[in-house]
VOMAR-832434 format. One line per field, with one value per residue (C-alpha): z, x, y; residue number from 1; residue in three letters. Coordinates in steps of 0.2 Angstrom, whole numbers, plus 5000, padded with zeros to 4 digits. Each point is the difference from the previous one (the first is absolute). Layout:
N
w: Z:...
u: X:...
v: Y:...
pati: NUM:...
selo: Ala:...
This chain:
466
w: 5497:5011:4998:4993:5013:5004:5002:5011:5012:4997:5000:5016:4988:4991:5011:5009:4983:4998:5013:4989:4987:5016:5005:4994:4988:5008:5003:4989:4985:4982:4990:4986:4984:4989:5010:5006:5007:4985:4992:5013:5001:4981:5002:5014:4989:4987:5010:5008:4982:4995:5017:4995:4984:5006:5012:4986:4991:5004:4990:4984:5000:4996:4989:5014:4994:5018:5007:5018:4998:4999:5018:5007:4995:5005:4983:4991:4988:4990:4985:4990:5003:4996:4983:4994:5010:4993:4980:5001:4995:4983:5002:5003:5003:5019:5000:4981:5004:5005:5012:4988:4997:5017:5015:4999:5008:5017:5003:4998:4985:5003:5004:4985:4989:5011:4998:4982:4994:5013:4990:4982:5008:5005:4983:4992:5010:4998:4980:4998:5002:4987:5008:4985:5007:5016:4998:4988:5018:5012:5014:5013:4990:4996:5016:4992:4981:4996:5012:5008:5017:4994:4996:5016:5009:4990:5002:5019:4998:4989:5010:5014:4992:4994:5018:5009:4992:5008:5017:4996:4997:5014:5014:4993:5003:5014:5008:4996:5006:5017:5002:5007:5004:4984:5009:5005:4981:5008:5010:4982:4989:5014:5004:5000:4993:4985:4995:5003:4993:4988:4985:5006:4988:4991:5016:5000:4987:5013:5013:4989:4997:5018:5005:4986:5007:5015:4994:4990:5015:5011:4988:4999:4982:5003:4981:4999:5014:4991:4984:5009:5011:4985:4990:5015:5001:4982:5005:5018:5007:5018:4995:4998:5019:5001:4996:5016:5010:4989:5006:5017:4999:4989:5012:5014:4993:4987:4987:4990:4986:4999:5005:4983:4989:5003:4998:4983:4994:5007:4990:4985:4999:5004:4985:4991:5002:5000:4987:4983:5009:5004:4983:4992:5011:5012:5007:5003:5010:5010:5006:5013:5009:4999:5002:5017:5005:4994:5010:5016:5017:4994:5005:5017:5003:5016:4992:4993:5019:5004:4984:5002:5022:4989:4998:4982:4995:4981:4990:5001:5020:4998:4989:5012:5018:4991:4995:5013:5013:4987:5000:5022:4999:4987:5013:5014:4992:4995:5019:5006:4987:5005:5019:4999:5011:4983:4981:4998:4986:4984:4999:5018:4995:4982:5010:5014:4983:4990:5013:5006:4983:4999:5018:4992:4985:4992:4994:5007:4988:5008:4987:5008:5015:4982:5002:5018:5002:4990:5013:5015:4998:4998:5013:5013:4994:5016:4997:5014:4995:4984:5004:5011:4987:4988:5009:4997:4985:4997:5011:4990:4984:5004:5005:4986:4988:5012:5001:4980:4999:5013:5010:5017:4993:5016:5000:5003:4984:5001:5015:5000:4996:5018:4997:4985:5010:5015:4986:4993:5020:5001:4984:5006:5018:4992:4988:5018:5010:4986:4998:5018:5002:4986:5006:5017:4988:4993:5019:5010:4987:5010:4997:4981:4994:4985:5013:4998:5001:5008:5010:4999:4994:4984:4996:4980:4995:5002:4985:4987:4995:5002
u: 5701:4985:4995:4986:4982:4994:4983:4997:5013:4995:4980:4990:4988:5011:5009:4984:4995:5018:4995:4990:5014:5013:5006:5008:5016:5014:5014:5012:4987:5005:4990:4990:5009:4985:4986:5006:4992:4993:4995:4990:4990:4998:4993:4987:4996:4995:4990:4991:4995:4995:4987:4995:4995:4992:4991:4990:4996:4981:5000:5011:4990:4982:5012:4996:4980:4993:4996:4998:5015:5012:4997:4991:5018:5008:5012:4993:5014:5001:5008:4986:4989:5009:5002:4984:4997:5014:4998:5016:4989:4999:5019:4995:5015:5001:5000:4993:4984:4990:4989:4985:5002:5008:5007:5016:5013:5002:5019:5015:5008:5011:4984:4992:5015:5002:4980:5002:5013:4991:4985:5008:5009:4984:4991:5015:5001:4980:5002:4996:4984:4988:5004:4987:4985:5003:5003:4984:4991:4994:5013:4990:4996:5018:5002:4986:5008:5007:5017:5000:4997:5014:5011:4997:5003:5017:5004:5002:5010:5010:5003:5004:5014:5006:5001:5008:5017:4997:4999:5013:5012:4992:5005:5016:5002:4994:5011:5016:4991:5008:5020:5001:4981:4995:4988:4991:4991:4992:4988:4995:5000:4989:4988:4982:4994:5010:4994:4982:5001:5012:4989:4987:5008:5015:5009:5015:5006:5003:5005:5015:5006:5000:5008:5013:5003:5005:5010:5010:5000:5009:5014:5004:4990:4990:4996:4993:4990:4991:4999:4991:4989:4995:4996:4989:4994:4994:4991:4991:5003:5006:5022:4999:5001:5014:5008:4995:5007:5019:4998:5001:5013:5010:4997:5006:5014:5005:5000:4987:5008:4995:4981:5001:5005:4990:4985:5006:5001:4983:4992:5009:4995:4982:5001:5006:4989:4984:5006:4991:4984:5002:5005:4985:4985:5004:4981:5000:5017:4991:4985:5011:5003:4982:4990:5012:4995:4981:4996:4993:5002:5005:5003:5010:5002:4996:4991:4988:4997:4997:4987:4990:4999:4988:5015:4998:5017:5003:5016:5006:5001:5006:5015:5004:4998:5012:5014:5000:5000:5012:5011:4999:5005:5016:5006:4998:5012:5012:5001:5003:5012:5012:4997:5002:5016:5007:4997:4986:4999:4991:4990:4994:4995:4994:4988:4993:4996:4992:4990:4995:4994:4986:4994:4996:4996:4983:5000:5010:4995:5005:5014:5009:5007:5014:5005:5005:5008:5016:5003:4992:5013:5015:4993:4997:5008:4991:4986:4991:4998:4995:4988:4989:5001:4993:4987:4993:5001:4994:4983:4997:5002:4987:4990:4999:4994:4987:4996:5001:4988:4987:5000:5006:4987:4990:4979:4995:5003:5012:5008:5020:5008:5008:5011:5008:5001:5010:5011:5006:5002:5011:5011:5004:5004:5010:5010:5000:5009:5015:5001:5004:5011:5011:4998:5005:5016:5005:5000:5009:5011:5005:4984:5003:5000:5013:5017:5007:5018:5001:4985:5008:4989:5010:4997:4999:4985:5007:4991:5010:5018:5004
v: 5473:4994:4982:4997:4999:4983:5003:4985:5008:5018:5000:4991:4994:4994:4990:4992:4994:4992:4990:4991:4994:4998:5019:5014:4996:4995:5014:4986:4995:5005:5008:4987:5003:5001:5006:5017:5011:5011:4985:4995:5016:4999:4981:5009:5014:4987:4988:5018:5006:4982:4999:5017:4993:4984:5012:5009:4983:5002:5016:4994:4984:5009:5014:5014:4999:4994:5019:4992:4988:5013:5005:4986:4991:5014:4998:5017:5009:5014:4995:4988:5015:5013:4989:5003:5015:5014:4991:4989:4985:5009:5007:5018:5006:5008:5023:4996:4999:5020:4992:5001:4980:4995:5008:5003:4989:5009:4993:5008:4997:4986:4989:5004:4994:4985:4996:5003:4988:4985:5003:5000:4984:4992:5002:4993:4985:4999:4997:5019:5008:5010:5017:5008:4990:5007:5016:5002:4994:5013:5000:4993:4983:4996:4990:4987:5002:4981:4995:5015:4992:4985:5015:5008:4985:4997:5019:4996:4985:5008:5016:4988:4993:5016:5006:4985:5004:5019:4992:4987:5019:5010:4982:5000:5021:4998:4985:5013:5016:4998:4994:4984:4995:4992:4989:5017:4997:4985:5012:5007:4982:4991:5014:4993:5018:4998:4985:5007:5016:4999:4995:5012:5016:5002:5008:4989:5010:5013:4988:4996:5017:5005:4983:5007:5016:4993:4989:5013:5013:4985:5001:5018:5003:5013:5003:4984:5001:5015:4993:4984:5013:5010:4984:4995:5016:4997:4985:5005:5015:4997:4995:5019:5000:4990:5017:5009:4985:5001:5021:4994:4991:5009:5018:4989:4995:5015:4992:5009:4996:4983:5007:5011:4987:4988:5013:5005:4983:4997:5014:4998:4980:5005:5011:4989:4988:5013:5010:4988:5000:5020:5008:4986:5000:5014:5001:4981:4999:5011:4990:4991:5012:5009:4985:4997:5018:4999:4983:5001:4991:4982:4983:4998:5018:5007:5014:4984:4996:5019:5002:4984:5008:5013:5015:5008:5002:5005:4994:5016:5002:4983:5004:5014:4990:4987:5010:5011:4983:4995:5015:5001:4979:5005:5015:4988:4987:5013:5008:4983:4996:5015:4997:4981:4995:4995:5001:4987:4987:5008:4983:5005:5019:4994:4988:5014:5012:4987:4993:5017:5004:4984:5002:5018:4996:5000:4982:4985:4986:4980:5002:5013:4991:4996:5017:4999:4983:5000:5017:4991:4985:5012:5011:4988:4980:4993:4986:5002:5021:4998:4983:5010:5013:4990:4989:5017:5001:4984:5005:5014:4988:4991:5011:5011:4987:4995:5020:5002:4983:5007:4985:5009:5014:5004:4998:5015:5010:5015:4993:4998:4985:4998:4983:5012:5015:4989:4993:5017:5003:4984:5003:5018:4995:4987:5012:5013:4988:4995:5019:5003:4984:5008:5017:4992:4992:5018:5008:4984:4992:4987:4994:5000:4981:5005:5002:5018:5003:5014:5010:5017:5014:5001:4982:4997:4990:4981:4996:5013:5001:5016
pati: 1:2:3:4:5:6:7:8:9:10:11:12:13:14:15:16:17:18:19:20:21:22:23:24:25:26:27:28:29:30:31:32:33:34:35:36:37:38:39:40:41:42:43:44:45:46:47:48:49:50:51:52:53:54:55:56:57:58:59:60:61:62:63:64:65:66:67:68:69:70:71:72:73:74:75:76:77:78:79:80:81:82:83:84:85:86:87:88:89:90:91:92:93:94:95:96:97:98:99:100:101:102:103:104:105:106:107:108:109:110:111:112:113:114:115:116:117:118:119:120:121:122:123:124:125:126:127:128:129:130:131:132:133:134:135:136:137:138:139:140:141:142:143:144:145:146:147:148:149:150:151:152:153:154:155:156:157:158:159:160:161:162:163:164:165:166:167:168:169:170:171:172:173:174:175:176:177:178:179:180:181:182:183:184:185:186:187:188:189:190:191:192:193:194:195:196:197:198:199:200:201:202:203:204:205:206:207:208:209:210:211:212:213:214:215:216:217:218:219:220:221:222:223:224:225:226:227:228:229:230:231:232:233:234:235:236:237:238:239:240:241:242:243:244:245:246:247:248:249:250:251:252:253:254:255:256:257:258:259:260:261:262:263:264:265:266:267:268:269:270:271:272:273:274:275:276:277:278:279:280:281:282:283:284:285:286:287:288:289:290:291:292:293:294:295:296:297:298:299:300:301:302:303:304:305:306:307:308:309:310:311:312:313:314:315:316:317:318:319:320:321:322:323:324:325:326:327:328:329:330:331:332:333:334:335:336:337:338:339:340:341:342:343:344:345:346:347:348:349:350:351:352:353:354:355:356:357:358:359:360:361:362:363:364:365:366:367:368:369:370:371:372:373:374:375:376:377:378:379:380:381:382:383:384:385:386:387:388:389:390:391:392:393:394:395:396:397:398:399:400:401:402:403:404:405:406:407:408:409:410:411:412:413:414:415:416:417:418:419:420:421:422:423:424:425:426:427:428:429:430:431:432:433:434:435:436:437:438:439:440:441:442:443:444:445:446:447:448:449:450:451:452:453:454:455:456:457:458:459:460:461:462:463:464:465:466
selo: Unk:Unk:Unk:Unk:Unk:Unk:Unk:Unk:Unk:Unk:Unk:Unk:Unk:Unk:Unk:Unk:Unk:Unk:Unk:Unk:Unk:Unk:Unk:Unk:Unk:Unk:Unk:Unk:Unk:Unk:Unk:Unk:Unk:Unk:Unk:Unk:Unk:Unk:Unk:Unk:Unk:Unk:Unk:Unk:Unk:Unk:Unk:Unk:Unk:Unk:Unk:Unk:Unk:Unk:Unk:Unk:Unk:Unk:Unk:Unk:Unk:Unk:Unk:Unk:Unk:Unk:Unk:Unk:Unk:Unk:Unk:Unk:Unk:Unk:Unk:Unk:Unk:Unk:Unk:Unk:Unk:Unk:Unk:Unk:Unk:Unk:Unk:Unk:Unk:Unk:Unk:Unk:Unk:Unk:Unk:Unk:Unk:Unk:Unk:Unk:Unk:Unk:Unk:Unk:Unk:Unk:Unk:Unk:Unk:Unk:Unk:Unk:Unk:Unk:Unk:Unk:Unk:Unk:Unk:Unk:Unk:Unk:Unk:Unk:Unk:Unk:Unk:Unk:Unk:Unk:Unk:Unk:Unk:Unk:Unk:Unk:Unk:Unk:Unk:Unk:Unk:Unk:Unk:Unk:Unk:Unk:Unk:Unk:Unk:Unk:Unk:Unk:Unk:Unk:Unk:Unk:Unk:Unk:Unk:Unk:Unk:Unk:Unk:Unk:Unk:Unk:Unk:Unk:Unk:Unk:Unk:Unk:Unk:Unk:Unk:Unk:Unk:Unk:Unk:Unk:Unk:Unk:Unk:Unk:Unk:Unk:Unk:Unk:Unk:Unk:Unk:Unk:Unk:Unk:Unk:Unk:Unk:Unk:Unk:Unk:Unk:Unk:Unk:Unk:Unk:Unk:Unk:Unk:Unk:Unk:Unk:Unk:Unk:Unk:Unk:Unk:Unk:Unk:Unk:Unk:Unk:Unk:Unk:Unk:Unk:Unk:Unk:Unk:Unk:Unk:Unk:Unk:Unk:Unk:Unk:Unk:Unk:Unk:Unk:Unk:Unk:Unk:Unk:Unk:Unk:Unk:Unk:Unk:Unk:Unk:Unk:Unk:Unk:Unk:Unk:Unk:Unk:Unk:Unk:Unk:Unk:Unk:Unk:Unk:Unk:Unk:Unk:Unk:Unk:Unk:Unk:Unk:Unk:Unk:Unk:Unk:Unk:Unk:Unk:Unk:Unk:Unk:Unk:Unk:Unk:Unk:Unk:Unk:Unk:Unk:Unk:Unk:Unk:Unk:Unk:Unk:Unk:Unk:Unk:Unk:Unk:Unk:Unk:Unk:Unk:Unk:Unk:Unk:Unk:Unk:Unk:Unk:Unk:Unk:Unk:Unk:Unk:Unk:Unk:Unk:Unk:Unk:Unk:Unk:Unk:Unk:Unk:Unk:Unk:Unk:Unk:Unk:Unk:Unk:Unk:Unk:Unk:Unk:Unk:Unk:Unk:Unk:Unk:Unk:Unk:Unk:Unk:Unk:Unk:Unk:Unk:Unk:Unk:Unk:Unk:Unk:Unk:Unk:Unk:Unk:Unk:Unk:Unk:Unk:Unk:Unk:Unk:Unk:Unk:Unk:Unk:Unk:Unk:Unk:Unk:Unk:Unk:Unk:Unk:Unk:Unk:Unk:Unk:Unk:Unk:Unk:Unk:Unk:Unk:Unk:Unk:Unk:Unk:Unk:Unk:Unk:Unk:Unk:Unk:Unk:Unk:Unk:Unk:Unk:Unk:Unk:Unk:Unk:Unk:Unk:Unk:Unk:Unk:Unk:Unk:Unk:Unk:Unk:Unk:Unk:Unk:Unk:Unk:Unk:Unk:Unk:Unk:Unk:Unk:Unk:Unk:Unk:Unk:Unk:Unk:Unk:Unk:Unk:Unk:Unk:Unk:Unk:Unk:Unk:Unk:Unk:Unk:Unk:Unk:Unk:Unk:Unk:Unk:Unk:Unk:Unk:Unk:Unk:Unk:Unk:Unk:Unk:Unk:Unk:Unk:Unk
């Protein structure tokens, strides 16, 4: 068995930082016998989601009612408004509802019950509230009805607290997705963008799932892996993508077997878990996905660039260009995992595909970068890689509140925001360059920061028992 990767002898950065606390550990020093290295990453994760939360104190200290705050502060978040927004402030219970009082929940449905229960929660803690008196209120003047707006505050408290345990299991997935390099799950556990965005949707959800499919694909479980990718699936769409990356691997190695399994089990827990909202409201499990297909060029896109340059581009042409971008970026990845030198890691081809799909995609909202980083750090487990990836990222953060607050808004009226326009230009030049460094990885192994044992072309995927 390998030993274990000592990341201040197996990353540059790393090892310059070491400098700082006297060098890179000693070939002779014994590991500490309480602080290993999972529970260090769990202690990062902890302290991560803890800044993340001091980060959006401006908002939670004027309970989200400051319009300008939110993105002046830059600590805006879905969750208190979706509160009052899709009836949970008066327990309307999410698919219930036909639209005619408030729009539909449009998340899959594993959100839905997750936003639920937080909401019944809250109004527990909050001494109960008279959900009558509400719901006799026209829908638009609940949000003023007496602590709605303490409820709303407490609701994202609340939800926080219900999430931090979900990162807590998605760190420790992710610190025994690859043999012997649990400190790889540092990448994940300190990344600044998860403690920026991570409280900005309910996307962790989905985080964990993927960080669990990994997980159970290292050690040779492909039915777990798809039960995890269809619960996911359930939850945000893109862990269904995770499949294509496992066909890669699998053709390359005949072992389709594995492939087919774990997309049964994926299909049968989505099922599952979709199948109480499908046989009971039918027309509102639906509204996910026609509301995704109905919207038009959104935040982050490049299709937003290409609209606000003057080009009239409907939804519909939208959806096509997209999938059909999509479809070309999936084909691409599958030619260059068959004609890779050797079978590359799934985390690698899972990465390429999902990263592929948001630079085509027609919304790429802050929060997203979450969908990307637990395959970015098992990808490519190098600090100065995924940095510059996300200095990025953290740009385009900031810039999009500013954008969304029109304080970058230009004079003349009409005109592009340029300073928003540069920072989708630097997010996906960012996201580019960690796709060809890991592109680069797939073609040249040796350049591969996870040691592979043999370069062959019939390599298995170091990462799975066969």
């Amino acid at each position: 068995m390998r030993e274990p990767a000592r990341p201040s002898l197996d990353d540059p950065v790393v090892t310059a930082a070491s400098e700082v606390v006297g060098g890179p550990v000693g070939e002779h020093a014994a590991p500490h016998p309480w602080w290993t290295p999972v529970r260090v990453v769990l202690a990062v994760a902890t302290l991560a989601f803890a800044v993340g939360m001091v980060q959006k104190t401006p908002c939670v200290s004027t309970n989200w009612a400051d319009g300008e705050l939110r993105y002046t502060a830059m600590c805006y978040s879905d969750v208190p408004y979706l509160y009052t927004g899709r009836g949970l402030a008066e327990r309307s219970v999410p698919f219930s509802d036909t639209g005619d009082r408030y729009q539909v929940l449009e998340y899959p449905v594993v959100i839905g019950y997750f936003a639920y229960g937080a909401a019944v929660l809250t109004q527990t803690l909050s001494g109960g509230a008279d959900l009558e008196e509400r719901r006799a209120l026209p829908a638009d003047q609940v949000h003023a009805a007496p602590g709605v707006a303490d409820e709303a505050g407490l609701y994202f408290v609340v939800t926080a607290m219900l999430l931090a345990p979900v990162l807590l299991v998605a760190a420790w997935f992710m610190a025994g997705a690859q043999r012997g390099r649990p400190w790889d799950a540092m990448l994940f556990a300190a990344a600044p963008a998860l403690a920026l965005t991570g409280l900005i949707n309910w996307d962790v959800l989905s985080v964990a799932m993927v960080a669990g499919a990994m997980w159970a694909w290292a050690r040779g479980r492909p039915v777990l892996t798809g039960v995890l990718i269809g619960l996911g699936t359930a939850t945000k769409l893109y862990p269904l993508f995770l499949l294509g990356a496992i066909l890669v691997v699998t053709l390359r190695d005949r072992r389709l077997r594995a492939f087919w399994a774990a997309t049964a089990a994926a299909a049968a827990a989505w099922l599952l878990a979709n199948a109480p909202v499908m046989l009971l409201a039918f027309e509102q499990w639906k509204v996910f996905w026609s509301f995704n297909s109905d919207r038009g060029a959104d935040l982050g896109s490049l299709w937003l660039v290409w609209q606000q340059a003057g080009h009239v581009v409907s939804p519909e042409a939208i959806n096509l260009g997209s999938w059909v971008l999509f479809a070309l970026a999936c084909l691409g990845v599958l030619v260059l995992g068959l004609l890779a030198p050797g079978t590359p890691r799934m985390a690698q081809l899972a990465f390429l595909v999902v990263a592929a799909f948001l630079l085509v995609n027609k919304v790429y909202s802050p929060q997203y970068v979450l969908w990307l980083l637990p395959l970015a750090v098992l990808a490519r487990p190098r600090w100065r890689d995924l940095l510059i990836w996300q200095a990025g990222e953290l740009f385009y953060f900031a810039a999009v509140w500013l954008y969304l607050g029109n304080v970058t808004a230009p004079a003349a009226e009409g005109a592009p925001d340029g300073l928003y326009w540069l920072a989708i230009a630097v997010r996906v030049a960012a996201q580019l360059y960690l796709m060809a460094v890991v592109v680069r990885d797939v073609l040249r192994p040796w350049h591969d920061p996870v040691p592979r044992d043999d370069l062959s072309a019939h390599r298995k995927d170091p990462a799975a028992v066969s």
